[in-house]
Backbone as ProteinMPNN parsed JSONL, in Angstrom:
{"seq_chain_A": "XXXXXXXXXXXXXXXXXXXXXXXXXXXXXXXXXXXXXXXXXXXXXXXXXXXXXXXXXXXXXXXXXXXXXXXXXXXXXXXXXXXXXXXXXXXXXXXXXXXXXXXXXXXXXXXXXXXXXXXXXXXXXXXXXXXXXXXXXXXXXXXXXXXXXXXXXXXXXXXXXXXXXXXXXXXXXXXXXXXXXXXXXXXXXXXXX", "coords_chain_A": {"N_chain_A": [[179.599, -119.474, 22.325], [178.614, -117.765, 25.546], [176.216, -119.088, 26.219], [174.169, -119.665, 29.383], [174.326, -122.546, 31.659], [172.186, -125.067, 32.781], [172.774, -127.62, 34.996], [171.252, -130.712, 36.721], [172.232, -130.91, 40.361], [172.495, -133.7, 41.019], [173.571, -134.934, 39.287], [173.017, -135.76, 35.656], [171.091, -134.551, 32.454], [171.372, -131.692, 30.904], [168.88, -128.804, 32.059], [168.544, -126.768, 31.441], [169.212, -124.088, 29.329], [170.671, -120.972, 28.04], [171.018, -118.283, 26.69], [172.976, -115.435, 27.703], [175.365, -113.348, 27.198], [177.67, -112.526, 25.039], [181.17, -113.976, 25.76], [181.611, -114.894, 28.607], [182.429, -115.172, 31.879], [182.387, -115.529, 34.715], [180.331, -117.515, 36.765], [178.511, -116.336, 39.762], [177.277, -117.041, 42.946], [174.813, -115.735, 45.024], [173.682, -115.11, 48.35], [170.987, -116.027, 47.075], [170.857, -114.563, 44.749], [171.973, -114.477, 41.4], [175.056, -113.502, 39.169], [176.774, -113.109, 36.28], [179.96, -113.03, 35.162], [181.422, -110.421, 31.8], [184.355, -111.797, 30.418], [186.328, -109.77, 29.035], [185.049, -107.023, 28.527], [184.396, -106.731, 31.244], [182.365, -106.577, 32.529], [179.381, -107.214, 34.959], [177.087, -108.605, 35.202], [173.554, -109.261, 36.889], [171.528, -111.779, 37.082], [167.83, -112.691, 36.317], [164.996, -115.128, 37.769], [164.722, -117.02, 35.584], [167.334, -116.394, 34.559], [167.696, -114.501, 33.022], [169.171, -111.18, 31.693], [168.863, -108.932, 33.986], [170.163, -106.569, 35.52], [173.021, -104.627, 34.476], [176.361, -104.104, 35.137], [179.357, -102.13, 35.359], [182.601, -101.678, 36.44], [184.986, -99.526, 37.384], [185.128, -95.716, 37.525], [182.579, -93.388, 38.65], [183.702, -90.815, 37.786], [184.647, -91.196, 35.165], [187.455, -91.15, 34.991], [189.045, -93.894, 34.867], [188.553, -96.637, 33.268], [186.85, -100.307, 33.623], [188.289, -103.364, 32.671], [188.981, -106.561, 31.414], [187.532, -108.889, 33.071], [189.038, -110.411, 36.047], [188.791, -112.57, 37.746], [185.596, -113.248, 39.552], [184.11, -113.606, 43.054], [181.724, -114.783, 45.193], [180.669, -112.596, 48.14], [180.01, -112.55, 51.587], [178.327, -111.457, 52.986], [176.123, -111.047, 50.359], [175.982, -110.483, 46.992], [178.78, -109.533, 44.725], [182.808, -110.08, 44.352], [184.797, -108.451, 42.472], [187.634, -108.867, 40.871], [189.709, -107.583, 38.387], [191.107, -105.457, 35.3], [191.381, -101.812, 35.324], [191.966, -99.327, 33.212], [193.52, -95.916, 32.574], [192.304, -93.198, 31.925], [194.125, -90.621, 30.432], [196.133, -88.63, 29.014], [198.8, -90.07, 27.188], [202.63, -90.206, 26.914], [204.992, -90.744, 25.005], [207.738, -91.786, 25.57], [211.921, -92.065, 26.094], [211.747, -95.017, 27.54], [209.401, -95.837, 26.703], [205.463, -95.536, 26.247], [204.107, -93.237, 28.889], [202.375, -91.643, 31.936], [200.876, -89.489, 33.881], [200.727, -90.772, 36.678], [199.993, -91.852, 39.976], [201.23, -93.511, 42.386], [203.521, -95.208, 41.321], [202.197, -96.716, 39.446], [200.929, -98.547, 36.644], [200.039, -97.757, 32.931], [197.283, -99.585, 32.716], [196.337, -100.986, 35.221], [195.74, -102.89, 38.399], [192.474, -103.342, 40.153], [189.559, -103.903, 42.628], [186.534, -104.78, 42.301], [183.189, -104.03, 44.263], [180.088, -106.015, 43.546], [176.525, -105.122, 43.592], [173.339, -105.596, 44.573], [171.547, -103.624, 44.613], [172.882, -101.252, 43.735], [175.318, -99.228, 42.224], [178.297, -100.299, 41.039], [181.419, -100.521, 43.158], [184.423, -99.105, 43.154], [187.597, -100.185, 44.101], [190.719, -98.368, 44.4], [193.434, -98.463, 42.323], [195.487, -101.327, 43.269], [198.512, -101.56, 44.797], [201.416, -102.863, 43.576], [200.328, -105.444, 42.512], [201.115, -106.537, 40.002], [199.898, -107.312, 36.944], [197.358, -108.751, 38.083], [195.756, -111.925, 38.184], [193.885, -113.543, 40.125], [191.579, -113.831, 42.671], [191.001, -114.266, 45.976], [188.7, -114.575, 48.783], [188.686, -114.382, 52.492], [187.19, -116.605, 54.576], [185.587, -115.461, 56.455], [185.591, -112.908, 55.129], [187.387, -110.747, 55.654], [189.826, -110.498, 54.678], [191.399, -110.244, 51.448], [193.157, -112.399, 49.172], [195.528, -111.881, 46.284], [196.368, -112.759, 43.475], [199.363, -112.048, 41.703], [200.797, -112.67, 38.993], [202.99, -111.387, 37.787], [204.136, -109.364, 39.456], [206.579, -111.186, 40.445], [209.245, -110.803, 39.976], [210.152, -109.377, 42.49], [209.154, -110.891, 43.925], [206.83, -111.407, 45.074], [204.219, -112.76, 44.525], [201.54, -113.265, 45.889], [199.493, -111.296, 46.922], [198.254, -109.621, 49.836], [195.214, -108.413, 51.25], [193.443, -106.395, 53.031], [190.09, -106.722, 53.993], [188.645, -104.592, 54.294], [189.821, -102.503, 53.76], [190.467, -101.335, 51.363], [188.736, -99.675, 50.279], [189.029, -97.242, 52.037], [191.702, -97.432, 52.519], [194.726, -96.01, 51.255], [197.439, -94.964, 50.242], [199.381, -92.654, 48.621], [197.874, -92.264, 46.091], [196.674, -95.651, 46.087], [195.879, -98.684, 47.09], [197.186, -99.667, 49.608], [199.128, -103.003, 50.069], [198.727, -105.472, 52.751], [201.275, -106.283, 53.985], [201.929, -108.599, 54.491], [202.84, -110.501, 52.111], [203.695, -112.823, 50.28], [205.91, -115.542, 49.23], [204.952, -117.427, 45.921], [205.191, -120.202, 45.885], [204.896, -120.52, 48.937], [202.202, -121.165, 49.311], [199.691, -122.94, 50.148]], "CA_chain_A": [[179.725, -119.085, 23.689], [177.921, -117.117, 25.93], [175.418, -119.648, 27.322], [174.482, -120.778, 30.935], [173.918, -123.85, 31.01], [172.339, -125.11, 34.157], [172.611, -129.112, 35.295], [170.778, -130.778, 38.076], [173.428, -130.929, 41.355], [172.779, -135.119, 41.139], [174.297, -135.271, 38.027], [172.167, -136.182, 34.117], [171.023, -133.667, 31.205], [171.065, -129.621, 30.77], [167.734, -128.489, 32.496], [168.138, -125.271, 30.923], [170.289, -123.091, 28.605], [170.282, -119.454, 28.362], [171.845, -117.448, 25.786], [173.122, -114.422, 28.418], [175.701, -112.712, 26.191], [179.128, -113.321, 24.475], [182.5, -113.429, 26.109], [180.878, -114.62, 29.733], [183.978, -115.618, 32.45], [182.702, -116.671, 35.959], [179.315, -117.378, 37.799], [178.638, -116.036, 41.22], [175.727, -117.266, 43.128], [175.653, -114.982, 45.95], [172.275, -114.887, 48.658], [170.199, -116.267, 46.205], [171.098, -114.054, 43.233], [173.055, -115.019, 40.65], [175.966, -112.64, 38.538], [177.791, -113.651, 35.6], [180.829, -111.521, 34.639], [181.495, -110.633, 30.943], [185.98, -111.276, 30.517], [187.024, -108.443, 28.135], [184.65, -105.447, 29.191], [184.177, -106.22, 33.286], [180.897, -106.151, 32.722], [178.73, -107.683, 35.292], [175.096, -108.871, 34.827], [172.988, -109.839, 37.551], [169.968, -112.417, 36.307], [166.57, -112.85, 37.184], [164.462, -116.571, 38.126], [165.11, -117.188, 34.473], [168.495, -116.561, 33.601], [167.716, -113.263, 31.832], [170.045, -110.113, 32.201], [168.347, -107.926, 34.729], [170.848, -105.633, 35.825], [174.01, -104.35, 34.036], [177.366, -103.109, 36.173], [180.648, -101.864, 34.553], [183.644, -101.347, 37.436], [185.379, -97.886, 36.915], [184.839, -94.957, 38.886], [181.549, -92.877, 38.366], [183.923, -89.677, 37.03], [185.647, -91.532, 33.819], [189.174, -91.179, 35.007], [189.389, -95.02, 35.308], [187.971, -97.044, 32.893], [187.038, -101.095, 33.673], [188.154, -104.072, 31.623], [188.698, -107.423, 31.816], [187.516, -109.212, 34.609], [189.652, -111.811, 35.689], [187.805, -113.991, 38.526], [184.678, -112.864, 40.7], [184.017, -114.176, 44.06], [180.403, -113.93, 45.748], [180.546, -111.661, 49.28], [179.654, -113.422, 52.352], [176.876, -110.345, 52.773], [175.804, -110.712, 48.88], [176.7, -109.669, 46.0], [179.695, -110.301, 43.996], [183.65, -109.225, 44.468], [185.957, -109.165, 40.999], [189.096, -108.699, 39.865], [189.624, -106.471, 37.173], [191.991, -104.423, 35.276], [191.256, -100.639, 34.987], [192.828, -98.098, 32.369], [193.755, -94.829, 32.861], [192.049, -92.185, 30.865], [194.811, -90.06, 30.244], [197.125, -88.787, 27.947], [199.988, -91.007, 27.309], [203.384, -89.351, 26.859], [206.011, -90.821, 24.49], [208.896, -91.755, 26.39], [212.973, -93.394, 26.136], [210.998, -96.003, 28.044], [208.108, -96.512, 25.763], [204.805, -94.654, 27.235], [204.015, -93.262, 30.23], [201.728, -90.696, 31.972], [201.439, -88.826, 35.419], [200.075, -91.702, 37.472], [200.269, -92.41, 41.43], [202.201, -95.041, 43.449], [204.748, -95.867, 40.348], [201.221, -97.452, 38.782], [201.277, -98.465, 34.737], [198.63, -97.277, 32.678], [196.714, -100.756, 33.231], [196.407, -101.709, 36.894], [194.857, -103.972, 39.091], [191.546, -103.083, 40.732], [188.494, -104.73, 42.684], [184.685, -103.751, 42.541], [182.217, -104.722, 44.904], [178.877, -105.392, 42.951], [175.767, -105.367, 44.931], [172.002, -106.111, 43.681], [171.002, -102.45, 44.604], [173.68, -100.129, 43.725], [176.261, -98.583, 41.354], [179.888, -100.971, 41.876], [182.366, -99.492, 43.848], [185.426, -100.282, 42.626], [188.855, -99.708, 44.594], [191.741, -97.552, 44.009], [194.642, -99.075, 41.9], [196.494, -102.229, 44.158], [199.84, -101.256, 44.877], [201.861, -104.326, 43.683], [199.394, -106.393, 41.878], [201.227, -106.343, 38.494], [198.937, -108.727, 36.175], [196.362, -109.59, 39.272], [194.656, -112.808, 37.688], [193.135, -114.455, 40.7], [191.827, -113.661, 43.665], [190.409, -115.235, 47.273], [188.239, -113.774, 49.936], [189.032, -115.291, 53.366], [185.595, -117.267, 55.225], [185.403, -114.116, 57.345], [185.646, -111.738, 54.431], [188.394, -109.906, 56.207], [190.786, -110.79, 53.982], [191.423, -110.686, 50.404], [194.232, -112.1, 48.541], [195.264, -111.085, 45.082], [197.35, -113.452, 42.753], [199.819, -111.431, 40.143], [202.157, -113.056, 38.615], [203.923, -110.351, 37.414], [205.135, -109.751, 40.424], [207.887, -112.33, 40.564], [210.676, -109.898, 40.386], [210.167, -108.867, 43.648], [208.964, -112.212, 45.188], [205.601, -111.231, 45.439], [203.469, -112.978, 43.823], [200.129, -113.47, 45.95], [199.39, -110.26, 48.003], [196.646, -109.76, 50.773], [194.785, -106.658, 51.608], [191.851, -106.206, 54.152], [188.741, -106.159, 52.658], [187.664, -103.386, 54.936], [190.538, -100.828, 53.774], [189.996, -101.547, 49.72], [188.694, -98.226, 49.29], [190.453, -96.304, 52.451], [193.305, -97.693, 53.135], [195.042, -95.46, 50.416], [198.867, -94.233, 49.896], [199.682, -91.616, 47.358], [196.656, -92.719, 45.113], [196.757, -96.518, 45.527], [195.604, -99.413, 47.811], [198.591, -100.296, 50.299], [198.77, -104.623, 50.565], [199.116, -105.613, 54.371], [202.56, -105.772, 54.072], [201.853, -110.122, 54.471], [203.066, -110.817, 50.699], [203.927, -114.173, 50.456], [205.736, -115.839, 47.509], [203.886, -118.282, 45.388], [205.842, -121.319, 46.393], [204.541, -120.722, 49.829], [201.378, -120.999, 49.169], [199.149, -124.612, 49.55]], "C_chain_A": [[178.623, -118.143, 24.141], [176.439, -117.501, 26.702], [175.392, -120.0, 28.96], [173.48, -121.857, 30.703], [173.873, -124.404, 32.819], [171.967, -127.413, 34.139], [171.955, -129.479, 37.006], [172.483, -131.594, 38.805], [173.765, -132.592, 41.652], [173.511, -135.474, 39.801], [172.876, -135.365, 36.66], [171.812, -134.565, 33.419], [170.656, -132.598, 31.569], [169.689, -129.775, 30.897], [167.528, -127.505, 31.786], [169.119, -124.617, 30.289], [169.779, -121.97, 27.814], [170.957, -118.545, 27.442], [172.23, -116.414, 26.537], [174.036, -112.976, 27.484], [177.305, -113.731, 26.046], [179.893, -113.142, 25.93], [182.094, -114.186, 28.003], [182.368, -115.445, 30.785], [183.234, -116.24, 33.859], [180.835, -116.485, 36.38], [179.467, -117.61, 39.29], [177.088, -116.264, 41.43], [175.844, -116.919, 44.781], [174.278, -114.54, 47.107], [171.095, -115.064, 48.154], [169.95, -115.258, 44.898], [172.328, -114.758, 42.597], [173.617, -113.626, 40.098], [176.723, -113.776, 37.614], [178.748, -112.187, 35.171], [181.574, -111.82, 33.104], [183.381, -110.66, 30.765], [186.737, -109.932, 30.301], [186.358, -106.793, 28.549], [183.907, -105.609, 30.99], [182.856, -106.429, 33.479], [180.116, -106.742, 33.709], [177.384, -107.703, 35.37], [174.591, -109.639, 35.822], [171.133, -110.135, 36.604], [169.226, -112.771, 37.067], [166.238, -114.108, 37.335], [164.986, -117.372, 36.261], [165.849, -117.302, 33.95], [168.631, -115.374, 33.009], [168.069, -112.053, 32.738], [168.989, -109.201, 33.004], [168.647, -106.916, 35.23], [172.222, -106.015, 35.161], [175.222, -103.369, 34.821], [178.509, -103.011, 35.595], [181.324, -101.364, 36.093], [184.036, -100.089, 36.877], [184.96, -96.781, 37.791], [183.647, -93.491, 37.734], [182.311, -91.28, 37.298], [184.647, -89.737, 35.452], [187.069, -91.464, 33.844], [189.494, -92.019, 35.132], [187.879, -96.073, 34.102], [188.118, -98.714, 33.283], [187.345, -102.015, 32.499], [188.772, -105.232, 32.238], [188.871, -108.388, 33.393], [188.329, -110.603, 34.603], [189.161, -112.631, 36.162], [186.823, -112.97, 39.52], [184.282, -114.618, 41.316], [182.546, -113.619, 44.631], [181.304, -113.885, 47.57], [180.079, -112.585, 49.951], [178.028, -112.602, 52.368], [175.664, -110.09, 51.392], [176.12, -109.782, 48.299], [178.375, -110.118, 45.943], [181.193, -109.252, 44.015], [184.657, -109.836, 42.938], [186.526, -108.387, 40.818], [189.021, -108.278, 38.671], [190.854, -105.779, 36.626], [191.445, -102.992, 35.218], [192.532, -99.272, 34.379], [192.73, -96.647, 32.714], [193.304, -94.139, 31.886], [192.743, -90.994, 30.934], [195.547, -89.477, 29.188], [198.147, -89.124, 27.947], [201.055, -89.813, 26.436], [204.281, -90.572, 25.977], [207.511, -90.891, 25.018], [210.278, -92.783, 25.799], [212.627, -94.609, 26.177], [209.975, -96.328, 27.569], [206.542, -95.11, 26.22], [204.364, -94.702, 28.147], [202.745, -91.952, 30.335], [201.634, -90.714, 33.807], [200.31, -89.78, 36.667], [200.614, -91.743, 38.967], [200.665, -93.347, 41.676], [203.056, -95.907, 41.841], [203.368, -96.746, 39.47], [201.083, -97.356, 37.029], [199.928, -97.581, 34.255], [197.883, -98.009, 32.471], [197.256, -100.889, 34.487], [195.161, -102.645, 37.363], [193.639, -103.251, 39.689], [190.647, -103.778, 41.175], [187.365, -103.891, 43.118], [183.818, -104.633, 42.774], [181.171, -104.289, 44.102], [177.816, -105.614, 43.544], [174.025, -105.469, 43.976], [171.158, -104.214, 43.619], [171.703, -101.471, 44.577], [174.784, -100.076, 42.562], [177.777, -99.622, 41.979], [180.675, -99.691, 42.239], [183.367, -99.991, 43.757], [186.854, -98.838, 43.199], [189.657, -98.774, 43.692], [192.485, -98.985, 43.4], [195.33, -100.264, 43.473], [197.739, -102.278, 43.879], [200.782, -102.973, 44.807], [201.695, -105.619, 42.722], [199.759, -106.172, 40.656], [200.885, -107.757, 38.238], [198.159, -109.255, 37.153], [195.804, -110.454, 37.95], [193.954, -113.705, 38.519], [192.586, -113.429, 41.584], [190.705, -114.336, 44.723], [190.415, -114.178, 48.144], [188.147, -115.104, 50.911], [187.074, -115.56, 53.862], [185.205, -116.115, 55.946], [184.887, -113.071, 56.557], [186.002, -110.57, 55.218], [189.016, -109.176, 55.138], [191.166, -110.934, 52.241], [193.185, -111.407, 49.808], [194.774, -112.386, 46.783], [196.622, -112.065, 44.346], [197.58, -112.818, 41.535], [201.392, -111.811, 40.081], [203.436, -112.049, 38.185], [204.64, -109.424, 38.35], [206.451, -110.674, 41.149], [209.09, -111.941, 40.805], [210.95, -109.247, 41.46], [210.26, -109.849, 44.453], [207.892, -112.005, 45.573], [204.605, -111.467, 44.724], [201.701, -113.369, 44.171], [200.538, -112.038, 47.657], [197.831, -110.007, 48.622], [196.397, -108.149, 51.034], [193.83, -106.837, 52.262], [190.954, -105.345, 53.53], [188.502, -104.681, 53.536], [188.771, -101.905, 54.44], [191.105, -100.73, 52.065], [189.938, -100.306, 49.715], [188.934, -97.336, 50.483], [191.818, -96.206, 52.853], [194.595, -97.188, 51.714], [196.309, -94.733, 50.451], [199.114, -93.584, 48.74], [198.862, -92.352, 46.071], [196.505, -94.251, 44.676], [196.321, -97.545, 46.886], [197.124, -100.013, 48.609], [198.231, -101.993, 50.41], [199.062, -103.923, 52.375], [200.223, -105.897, 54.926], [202.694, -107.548, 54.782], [201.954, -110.546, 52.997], [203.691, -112.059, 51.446], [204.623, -115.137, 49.018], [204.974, -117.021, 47.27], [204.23, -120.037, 46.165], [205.513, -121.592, 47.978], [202.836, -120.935, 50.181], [200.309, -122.643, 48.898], [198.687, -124.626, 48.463]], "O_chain_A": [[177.788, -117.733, 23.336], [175.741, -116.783, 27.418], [176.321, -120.47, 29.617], [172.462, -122.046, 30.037], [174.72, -124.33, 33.709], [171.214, -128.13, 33.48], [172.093, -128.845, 38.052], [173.354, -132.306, 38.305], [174.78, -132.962, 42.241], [173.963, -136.606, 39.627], [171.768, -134.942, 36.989], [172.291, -133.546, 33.916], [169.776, -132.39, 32.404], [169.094, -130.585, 30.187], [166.38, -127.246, 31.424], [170.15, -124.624, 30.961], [168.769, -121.958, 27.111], [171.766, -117.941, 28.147], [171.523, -115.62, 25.916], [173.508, -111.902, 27.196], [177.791, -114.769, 26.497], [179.511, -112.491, 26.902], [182.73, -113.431, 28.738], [183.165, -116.211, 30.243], [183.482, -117.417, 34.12], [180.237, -115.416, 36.26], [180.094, -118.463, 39.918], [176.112, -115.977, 40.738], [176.576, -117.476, 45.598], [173.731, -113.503, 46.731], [170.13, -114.435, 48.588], [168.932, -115.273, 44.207], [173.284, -115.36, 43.086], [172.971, -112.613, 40.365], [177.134, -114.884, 37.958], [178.484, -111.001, 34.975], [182.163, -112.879, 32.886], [183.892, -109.559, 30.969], [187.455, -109.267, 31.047], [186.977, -105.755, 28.783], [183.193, -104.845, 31.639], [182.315, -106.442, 34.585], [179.662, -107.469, 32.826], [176.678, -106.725, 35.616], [175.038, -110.786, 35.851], [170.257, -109.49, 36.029], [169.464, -113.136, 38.218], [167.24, -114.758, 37.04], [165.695, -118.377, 36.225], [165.831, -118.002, 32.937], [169.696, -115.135, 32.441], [167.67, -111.797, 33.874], [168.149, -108.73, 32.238], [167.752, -106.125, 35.529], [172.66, -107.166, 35.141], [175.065, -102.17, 35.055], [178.834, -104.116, 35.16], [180.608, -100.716, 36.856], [183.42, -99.618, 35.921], [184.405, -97.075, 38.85], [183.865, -92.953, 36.648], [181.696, -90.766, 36.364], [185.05, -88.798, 34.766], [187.789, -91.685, 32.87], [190.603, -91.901, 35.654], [186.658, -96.073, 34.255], [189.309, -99.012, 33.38], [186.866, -101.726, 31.402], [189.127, -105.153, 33.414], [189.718, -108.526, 34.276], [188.38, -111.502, 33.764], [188.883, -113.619, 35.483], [187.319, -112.035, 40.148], [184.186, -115.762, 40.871], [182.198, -112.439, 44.593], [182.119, -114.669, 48.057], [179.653, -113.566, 49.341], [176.956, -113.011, 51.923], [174.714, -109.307, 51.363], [176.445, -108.645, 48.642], [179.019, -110.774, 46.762], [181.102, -108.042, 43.808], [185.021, -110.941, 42.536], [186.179, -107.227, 40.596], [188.151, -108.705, 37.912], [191.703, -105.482, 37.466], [190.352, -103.306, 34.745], [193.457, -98.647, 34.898], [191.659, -96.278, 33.194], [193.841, -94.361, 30.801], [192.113, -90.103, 31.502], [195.452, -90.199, 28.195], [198.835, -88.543, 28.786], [200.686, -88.922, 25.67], [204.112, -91.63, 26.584], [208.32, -89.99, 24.799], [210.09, -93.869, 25.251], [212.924, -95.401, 25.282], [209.474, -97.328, 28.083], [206.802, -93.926, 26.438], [204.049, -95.782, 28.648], [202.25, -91.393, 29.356], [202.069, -91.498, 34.65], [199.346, -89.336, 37.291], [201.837, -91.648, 39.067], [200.336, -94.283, 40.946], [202.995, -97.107, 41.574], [203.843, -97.588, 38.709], [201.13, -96.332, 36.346], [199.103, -96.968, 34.932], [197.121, -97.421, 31.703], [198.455, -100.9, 34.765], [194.084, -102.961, 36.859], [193.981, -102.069, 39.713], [190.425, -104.672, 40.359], [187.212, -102.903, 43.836], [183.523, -105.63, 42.115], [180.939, -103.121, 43.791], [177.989, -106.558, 44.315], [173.909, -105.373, 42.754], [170.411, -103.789, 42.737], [171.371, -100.572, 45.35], [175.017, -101.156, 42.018], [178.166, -99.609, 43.147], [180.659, -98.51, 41.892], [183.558, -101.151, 44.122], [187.058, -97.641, 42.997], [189.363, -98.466, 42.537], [192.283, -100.143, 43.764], [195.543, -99.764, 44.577], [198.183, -102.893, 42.91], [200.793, -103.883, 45.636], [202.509, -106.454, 42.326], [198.917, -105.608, 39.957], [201.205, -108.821, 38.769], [198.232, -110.484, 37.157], [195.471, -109.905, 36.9], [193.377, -114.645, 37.973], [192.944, -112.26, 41.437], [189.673, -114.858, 44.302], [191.246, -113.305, 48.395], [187.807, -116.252, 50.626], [186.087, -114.893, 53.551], [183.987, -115.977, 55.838], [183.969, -112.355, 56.957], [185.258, -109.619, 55.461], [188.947, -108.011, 54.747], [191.15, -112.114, 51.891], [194.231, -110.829, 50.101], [194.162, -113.265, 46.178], [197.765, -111.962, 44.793], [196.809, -112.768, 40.576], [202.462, -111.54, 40.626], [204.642, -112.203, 38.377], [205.641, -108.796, 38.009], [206.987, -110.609, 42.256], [209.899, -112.452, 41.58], [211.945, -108.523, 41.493], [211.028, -109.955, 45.41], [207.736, -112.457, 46.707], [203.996, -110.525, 44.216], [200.836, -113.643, 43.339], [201.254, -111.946, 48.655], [196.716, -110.137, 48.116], [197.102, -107.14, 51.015], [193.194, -107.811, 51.859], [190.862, -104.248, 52.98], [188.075, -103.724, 52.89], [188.578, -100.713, 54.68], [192.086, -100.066, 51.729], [190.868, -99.649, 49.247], [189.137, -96.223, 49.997], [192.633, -95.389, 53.281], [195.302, -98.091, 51.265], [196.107, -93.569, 50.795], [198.977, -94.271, 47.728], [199.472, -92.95, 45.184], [196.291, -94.531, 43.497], [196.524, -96.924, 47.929], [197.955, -100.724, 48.043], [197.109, -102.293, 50.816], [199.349, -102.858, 52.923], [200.373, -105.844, 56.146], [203.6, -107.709, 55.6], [200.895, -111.049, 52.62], [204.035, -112.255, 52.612], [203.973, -115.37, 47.999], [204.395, -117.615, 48.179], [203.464, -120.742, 46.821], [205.777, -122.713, 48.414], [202.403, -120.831, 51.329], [200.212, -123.27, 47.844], [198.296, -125.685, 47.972]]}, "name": "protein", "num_of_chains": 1, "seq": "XXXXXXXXXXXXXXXXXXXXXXXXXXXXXXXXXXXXXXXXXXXXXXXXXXXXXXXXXXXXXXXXXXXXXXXXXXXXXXXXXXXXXXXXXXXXXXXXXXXXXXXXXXXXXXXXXXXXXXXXXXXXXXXXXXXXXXXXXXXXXXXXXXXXXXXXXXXXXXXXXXXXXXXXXXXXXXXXXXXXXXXXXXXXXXXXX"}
């Protein structure tokens, strides 16, 4: 693993293959850059005419209180640059609990949560607060507008909420007791084409 492997768009034989690194989960081809994102550490790599890693981006927040990890699906930006799904860990100390462990987290949030980080060709990602809701996010879809995001976690089921939307524009302020509010348009899965 770990190749790209590029084919011409009429169909017949690999033009080119690229060793990029291990573990590699989605390509985004986004204003004429490309991004591949690595699954297990978030990592995103934007490549040059070649294929070869040129820039390296980890999600997480610049002070270490939020570490990224695996990405689940990136989407390229209508503006460029690349939006992905992620989990992020809590760098904390975990407490020993009846309930297994825990630690002093915002909006009822585990110590894995959902998160998304915009990555951009000239800058540091910026990666949201925790998504209130999004237990196990593994998908997600930006509307043609890029209004709109919405965030598929199954692990939501016990509620009935299993694909939740949020407006791209209030990702990183649209914020309730330390966590991304949805738009309060949850939808269960079954409703969903």
């Amino acid at each position: 693993g770990g190749e790209l492997v590029r084919l011409p768009a009429a169909g017949g034989p690999v033009t080119r293959r690229t060793f990029v690194a291990s573990d590699l989960r989605d390509v985004v081809v986004s204003q004429g850059l490309r991004y591949v994102t690595r699954l297990r550490s978030a990592e995103v790599i934007q490549l040059d005419a070649q294929d070869r890693p040129l820039r390296r981006t980890l999600g997480g927040t610049q002070d270490g209180a939020r570490e990224a990890s695996v990405a689940w699906r990136a989407q390229p930006l209508p503006r460029g640059g690349a939006l992905v799904l992620h989990q992020v860990a809590e760098n904390l100390p975990l407490r020993m609990g009846p309930q297994g462990f825990s630690a002093e987290l915002p909006c009822g949030a585990g110590v894995v949560q959902s998160a998304v980080s915009v990555v951009k060709d000239d800058s540091a990602a910026l990666t949201s607060l925790p998504l209130r809701g999004a237990v196990l996010a593994v998908d997600i879809a930006l509307d043609p507008r890029g209004e709109e995001v919405a965030v598929a976690a199954p692990g939501g089921a016990a509620r009935g909420e299993q694909v939740l939307r949020y407006r791209f524009d209030r990702l990183y302020s649209n914020v309730e007791q330390g966590c991304v509010r949805d738009t309060a348009m949850s939808v269960a899965m079954a409703q969903v084409p």
